[in-house]
Structure formats: structure tokens, C-alpha cells
DRENLUM-807796 format. One record per residue (C-alpha): x, y, z. Coordinates in steps of 0.5 Angstrom, whole numbers, plus 500, padded with zeros to 3 digits. Layout:
<fifis>
XYZ;...
</fifis>
This chain:
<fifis>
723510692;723517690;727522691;723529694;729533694;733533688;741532688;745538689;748538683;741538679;739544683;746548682;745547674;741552670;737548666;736551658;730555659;732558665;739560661;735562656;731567660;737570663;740571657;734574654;733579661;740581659;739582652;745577650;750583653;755581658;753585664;760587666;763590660;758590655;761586650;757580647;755575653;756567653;756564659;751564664;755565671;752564678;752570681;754566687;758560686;757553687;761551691;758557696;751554696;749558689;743555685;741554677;736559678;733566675;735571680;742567681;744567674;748573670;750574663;758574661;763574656;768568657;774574659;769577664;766571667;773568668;775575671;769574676;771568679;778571680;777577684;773577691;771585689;768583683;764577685;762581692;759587687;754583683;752579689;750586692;747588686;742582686;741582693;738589692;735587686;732580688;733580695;737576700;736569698;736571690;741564689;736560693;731555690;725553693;728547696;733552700;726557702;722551704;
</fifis>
């Protein structure tokens, strides 16, 4: 039978046209420090339910990235400015809203 929910670990990766629309929405800058961006980051993690979609995804430069994902603060502070930006489910995908 078909799967109608895809697998979780499907739904957490960006695909190539979703990356490719969040590092043209940051115009390739790593947001954090203005260098040349990357990687595409989940602005809330994976492991903390975050999805492969638009409103999750942040451009980084590899320092940075790994400086988000070791400090709470740092994390906490783009989580804040997404949801304020895209409101409280912005790391959710369809699947999670419906």
C-alpha cells in the first residue's frame, strides 16, 4: 500500500528546491555573521520535530552553524525571530498542521 504520511526522515530533509529558495531568500549570506553562507540549518533541529521546509531553513557559514547548535542562546534567538517572522508553527509541514 502507499504510504500517505511520508517517513519522518523524508519530511526533516530540505530538498534541493527548498534549499535553493532559502539560500536565495538570505542572498547566499550566512545570517549570523555576514560571511558567505554554506549550509542550509533547521532552525529548530531535527531531533526536536523541525522540518525540511521554508520557514525552518537558515543560511549559515559552517563556523556559525556549528556555533548554533552548541549554544542554547544562539539557537533560542533565530527560533524567536522565525516565529516572529513566520509564526508559531514555522518548523512544521503540512503533515504536522493538518
Amino acid at each position: 500500500h502507499d504510504r500517505r504520511v511520508p517517513k519522518q526522515s523524508v519530511r526533516n530533509e530540505f530538498k534541493p528546491s527548498v534549499r535553493k529558495q532559502i539560500f536565495e531568500r538570505d542572498n547566499g549570506i550566512c545570517r549570523e555573521c555576514g560571511r558567505r553562507g554554506e549550509e542550509i540549518h533547521h532552525v529548530v533541529f531535527r531531533s526536536r520535530g523541525g522540518r525540511g521546509v521554508f520557514t525552518n531553513g537558515l543560511t549559515l557559514c559552517h563556523s556559525c552553524h556549528r556555533r548554533i547548535h552548541l549554544n542554547n542562546d544562539l539557537a533560542n534567538k533565530w527560533i524567536e525571530r522565525f516565529k516572529n517572522r513566520y509564526g508559531n508553527d514555522f518548523y512544521k509541514d503540512k503533515w504536522d498542521k493538518g
